[in-house]
VMD Tcl script that draws the C-alpha trace (Angstrom):
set ca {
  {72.25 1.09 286.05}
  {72.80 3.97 288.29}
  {74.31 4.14 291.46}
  {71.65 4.75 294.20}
  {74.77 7.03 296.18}
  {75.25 9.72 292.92}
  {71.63 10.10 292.64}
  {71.10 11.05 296.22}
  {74.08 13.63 296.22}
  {72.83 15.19 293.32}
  {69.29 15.56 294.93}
  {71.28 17.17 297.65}
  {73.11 19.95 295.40}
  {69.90 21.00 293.66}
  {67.91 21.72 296.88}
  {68.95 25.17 298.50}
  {68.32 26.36 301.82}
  {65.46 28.28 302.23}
  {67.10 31.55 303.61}
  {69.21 31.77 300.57}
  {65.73 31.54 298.50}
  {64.10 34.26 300.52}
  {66.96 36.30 300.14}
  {67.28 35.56 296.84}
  {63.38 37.05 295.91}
  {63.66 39.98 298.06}
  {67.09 40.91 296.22}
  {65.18 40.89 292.97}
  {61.93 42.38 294.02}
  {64.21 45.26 295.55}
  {66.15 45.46 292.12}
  {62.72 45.83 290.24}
  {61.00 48.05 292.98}
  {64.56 50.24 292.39}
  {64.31 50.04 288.33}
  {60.36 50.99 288.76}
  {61.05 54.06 291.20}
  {63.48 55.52 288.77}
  {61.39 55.49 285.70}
  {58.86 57.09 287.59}
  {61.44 59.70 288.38}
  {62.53 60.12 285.03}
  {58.93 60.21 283.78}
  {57.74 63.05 286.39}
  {61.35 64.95 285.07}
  {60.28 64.66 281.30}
  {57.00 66.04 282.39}
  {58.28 69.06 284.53}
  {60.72 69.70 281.91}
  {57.55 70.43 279.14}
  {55.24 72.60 281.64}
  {58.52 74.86 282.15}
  {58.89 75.15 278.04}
  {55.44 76.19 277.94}
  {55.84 78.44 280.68}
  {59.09 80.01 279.28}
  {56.53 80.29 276.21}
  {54.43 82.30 277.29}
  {56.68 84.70 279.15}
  {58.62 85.52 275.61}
  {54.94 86.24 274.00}
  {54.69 88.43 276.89}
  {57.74 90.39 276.35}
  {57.14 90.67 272.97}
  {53.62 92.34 273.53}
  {55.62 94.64 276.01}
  {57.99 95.53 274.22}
  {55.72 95.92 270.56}
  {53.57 98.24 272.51}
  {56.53 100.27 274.06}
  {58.10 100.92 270.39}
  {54.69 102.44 269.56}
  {54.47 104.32 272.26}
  {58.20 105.95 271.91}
  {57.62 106.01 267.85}
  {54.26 108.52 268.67}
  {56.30 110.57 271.01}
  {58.79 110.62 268.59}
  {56.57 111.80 266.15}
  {54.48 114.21 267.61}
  {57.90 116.15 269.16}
  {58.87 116.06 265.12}
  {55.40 117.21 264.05}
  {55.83 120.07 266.80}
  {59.81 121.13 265.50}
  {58.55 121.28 262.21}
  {55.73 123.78 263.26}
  {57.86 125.73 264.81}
  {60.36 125.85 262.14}
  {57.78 126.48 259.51}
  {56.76 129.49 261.73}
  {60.06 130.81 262.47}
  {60.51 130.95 258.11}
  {57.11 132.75 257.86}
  {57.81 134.79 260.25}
  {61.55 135.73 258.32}
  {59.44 135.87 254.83}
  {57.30 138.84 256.25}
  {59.86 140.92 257.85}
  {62.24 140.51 254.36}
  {59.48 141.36 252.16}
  {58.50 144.46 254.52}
  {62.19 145.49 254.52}
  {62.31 145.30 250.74}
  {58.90 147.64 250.61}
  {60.07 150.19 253.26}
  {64.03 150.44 251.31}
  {62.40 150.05 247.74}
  {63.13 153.66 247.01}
  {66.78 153.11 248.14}
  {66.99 149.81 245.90}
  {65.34 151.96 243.00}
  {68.26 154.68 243.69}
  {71.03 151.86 243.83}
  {69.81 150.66 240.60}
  {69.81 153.97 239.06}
  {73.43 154.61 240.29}
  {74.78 151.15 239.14}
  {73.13 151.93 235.59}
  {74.86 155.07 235.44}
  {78.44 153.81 236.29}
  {77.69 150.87 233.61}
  {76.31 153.62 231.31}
  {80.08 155.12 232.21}
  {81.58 152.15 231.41}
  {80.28 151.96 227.82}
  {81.04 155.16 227.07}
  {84.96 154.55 228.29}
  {84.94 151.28 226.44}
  {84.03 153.05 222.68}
  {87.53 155.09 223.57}
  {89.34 152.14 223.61}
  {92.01 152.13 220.83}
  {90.40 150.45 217.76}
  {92.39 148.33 215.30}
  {93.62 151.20 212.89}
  {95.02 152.63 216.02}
  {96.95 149.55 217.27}
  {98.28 148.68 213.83}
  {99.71 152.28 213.45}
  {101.71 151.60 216.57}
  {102.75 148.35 215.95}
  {104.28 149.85 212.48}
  {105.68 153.08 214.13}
  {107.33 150.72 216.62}
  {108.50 148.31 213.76}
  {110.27 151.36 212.21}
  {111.76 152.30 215.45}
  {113.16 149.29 216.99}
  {115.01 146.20 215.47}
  {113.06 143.21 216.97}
  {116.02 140.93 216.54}
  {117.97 143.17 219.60}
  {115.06 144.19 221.28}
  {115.83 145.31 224.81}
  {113.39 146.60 227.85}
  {114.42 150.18 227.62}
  {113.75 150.78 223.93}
  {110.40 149.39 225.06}
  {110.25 151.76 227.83}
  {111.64 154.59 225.99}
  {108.72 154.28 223.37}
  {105.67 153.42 226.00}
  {106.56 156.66 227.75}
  {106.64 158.88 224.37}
  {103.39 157.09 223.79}
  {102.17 158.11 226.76}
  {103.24 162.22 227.00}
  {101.49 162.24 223.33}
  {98.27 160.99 224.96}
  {98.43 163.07 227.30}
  {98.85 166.16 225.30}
  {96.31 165.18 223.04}
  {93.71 164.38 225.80}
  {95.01 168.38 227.79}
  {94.65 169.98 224.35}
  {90.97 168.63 223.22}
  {89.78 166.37 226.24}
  {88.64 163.85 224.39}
  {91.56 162.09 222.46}
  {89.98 161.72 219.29}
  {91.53 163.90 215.81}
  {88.62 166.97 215.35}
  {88.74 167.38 211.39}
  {86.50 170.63 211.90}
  {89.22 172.36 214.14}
  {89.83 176.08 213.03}
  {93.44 175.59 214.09}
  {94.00 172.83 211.44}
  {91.83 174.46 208.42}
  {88.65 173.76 208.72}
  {85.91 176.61 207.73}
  {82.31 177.49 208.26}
  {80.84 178.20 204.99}
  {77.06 178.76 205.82}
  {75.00 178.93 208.93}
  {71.33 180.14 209.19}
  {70.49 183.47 210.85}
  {72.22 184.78 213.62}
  {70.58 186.34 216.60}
  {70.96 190.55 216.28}
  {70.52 190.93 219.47}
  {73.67 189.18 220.47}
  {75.89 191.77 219.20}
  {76.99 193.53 215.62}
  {78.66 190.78 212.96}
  {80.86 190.95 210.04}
  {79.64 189.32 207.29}
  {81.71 187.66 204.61}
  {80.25 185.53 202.25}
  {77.24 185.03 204.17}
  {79.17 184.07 206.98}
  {79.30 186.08 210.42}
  {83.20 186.88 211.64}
  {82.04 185.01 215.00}
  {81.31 181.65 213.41}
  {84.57 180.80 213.57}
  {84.00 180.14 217.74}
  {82.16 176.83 217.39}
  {85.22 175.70 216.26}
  {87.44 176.34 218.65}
  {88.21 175.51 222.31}
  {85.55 177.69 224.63}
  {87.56 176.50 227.66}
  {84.27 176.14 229.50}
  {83.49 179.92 229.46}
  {79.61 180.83 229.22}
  {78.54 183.12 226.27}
  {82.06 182.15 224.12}
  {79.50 180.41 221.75}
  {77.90 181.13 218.29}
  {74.25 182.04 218.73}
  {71.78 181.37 215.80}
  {68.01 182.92 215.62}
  {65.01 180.73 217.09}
  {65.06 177.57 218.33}
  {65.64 175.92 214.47}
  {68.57 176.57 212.12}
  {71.70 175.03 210.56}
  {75.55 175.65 210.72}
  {77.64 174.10 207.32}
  {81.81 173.53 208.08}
  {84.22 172.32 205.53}
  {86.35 169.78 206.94}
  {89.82 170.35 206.79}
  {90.25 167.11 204.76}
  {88.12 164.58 203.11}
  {87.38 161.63 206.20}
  {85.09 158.53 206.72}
  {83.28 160.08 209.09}
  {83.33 157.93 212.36}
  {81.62 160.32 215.31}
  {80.08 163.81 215.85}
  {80.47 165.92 219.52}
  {79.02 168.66 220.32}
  {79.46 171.01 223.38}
  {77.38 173.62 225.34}
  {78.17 175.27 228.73}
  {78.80 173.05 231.84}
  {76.27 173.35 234.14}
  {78.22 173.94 237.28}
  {79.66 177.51 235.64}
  {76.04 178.30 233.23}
  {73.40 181.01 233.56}
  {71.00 179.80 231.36}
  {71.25 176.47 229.20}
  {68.16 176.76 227.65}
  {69.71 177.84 224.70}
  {71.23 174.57 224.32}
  {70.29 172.43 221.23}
  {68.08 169.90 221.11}
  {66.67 167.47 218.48}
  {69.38 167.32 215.50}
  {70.52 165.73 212.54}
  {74.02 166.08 210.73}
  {74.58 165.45 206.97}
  {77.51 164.63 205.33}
  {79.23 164.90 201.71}
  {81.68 165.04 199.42}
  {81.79 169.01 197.35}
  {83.90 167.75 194.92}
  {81.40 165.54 193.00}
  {79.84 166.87 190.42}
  {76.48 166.01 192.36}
  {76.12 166.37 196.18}
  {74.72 163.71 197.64}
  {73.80 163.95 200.90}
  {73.49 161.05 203.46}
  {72.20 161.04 207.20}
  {75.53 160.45 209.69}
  {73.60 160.90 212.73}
  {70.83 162.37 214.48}
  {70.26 162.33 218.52}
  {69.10 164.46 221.48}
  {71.48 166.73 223.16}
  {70.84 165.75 226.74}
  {71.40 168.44 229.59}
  {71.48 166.28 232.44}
  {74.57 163.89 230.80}
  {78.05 165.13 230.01}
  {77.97 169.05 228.44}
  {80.42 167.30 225.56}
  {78.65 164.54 223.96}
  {79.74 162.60 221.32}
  {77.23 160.26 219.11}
  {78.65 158.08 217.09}
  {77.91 157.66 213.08}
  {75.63 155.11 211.30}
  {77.20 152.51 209.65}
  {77.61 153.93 205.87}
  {80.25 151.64 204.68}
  {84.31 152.48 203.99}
  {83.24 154.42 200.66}
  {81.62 156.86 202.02}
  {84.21 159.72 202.28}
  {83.20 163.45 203.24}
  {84.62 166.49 203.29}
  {81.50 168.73 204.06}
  {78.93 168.37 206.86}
  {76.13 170.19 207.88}
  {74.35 170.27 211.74}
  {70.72 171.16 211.56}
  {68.88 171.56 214.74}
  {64.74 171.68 215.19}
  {64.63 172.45 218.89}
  {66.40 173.57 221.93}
  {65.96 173.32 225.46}
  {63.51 176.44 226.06}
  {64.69 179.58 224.40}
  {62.63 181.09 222.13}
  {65.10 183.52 220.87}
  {68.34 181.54 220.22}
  {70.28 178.76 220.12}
  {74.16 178.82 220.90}
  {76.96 176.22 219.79}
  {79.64 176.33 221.94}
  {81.82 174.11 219.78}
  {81.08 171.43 217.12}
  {83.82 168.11 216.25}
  {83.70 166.17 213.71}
  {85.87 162.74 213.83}
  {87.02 160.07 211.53}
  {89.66 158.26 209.82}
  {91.62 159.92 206.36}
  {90.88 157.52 203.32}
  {94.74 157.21 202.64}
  {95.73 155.91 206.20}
  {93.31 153.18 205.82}
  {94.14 152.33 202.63}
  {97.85 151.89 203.29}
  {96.87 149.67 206.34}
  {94.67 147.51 204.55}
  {97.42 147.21 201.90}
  {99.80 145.68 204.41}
}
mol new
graphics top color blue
foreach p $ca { graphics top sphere $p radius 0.5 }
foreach p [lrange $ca 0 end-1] q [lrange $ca 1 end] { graphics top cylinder $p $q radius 0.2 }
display resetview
């Protein structure tokens, strides 16, 4: 059984006193009433915390719009300042276009002239290029010059020494004839007229011999530029035959009138004309065409035309000038001199043989 004393002391340890009870509830209430105000706190935070994102929301929308509507606005000023250079540009061209093209109208005549001089000087050129040395010409130095100097003790001086002889026998070639070409119907080196058509009697009293006048002879000789040393024929048609001084292949033809700076008159001048070409010494002459051209006053008074290509057989020793006009005399026609030029059968052959 239990002892009455422990029960009672026990009875006594369970009960508190009452202020320790009160205090004990109002600790707890306060602890709750402390736990409740700060989830409220934390609630109205959270809450705040959403309005402001929705806020800061909106604003960037807003700045968007602001700033979308400012590009366009900058982008049309942009353009329109563009639209305006461009204009302006385009104008400024036109305006360029016009004043070339009236520049080009108002100097066309001066541009026509220009032209006319720069085909000239090419013109010029052409003729300066066909006096080039040809081939023939450069192998017959390169042989001379083989028979002259021993390559194997070449030196510069030999070179020298040969350049200049080279040289003084151009120019005494080009003094002596003025064109640097061999004339195989040069009095001076045996060449002959041997027919001619009728002369003019009023240009003085002739010799005949043969049917040829005594003053045929001239056309083949240097007139040194001297007005009336010519050969005058009757009318404004007629023909003049020369034996060449040795059978050729014909390669050009010149003939010469009066220069016009020195000249009365050049209306005696030939015109349209053909020259033929042959070999006597067959027992059939068979004539072929070499050439045929205009004489042309306003060009060079020596002319040279070159021959038609007839081939390396066809060798000549005769030719014969025929003329069907002149320049506006109705009474004669004068040849001042008359050239015939080529390459001898024999020198070509020995050059094609090596």
């Amino acid at each position: 059984m239990c002892d009455p004393s422990r029960r009672k002391l026990k009875d006594r340890r369970k009960q508190k006193p009452l202020w320790e009870t009160i205090l004990s509830v109002f600790f707890k209430n306060f602890i709750l009433l402390l736990v409740l105000v700060l989830l409220v706190q934390m609630l109205r935070k959270l809450a705040f915390n959403q309005m402001g994102l929705l806020v800061s929301s909106d604003d960037y929308e807003m700045r968007i719009a602001r700033m979308d509507t400012f590009l366009k606005t900058t982008t049309k000023m942009m353009q329109a300042k563009v639209d305006f250079v461009d204009q302006n540009i385009r104008n400024q061209i036109d305006g360029l276009k016009t004043e070339i093209c009236n520049k080009v109208c108002e100097n066309g005549e001066e541009f026509s002239a220009r032209l006319r001089e720069l085909d000239g000087r090419v013109n010029g050129v052409d003729k300066c290029l066909t006096k080039w040395v040809s081939k023939t010409e450069f192998d017959k130095f390169v042989d001379e010059f083989k028979g002259l100097v021993d390559f194997g003790e070449l030196r510069l001086d030999q070179v020298k020494a040969f350049a200049k002889d080279i040289v003084e026998k151009e120019i005494q070639t080009h003094a002596a004839d003025g064109l640097g070409m061999v004339d195989y119907a040069a009095a001076s080196g045996g060449a002959m007229v041997v027919e001619h058509s009728d002369t003019n009697s009023g240009m003085g009293i002739f010799l005949y011999k043969n049917r040829v006048s005594s003053n045929a002879v001239k056309m083949l000789q240097p007139s040194f530029g001297e007005p009336g040393q010519c050969f005058p024929l009757k009318g404004d048609d007629g023909f003049v035959q020369v034996k060449l001084r040795t059978a050729i292949i014909p390669e050009a033809i010149t003939l010469e009138h009066v220069a016009k700076s020195v000249a009365f008159d050049r209306s005696s001048a030939p015109k349209d004309c053909r020259v033929f070409g042959w070999l006597s010494n067959k027992g059939t002459m068979q004539r072929q065409l070499l050439t045929e051209f205009v004489y042309d006053l306003e060009k060079s008074n020596v002319q040279t035309f070159n021959v038609l290509d007839m081939g390396v057989s066809s060798i000549i020793d005769t030719i014969r000038l025929e003329f069907t006009s002149n320049h506006g005399s109705p009474t004669h026609t004068c040849i001042y001199r008359l050239r015939v030029h080529g390459q001898e059968p024999h020198a070509l052959s020995s050059l094609a043989l090596q």
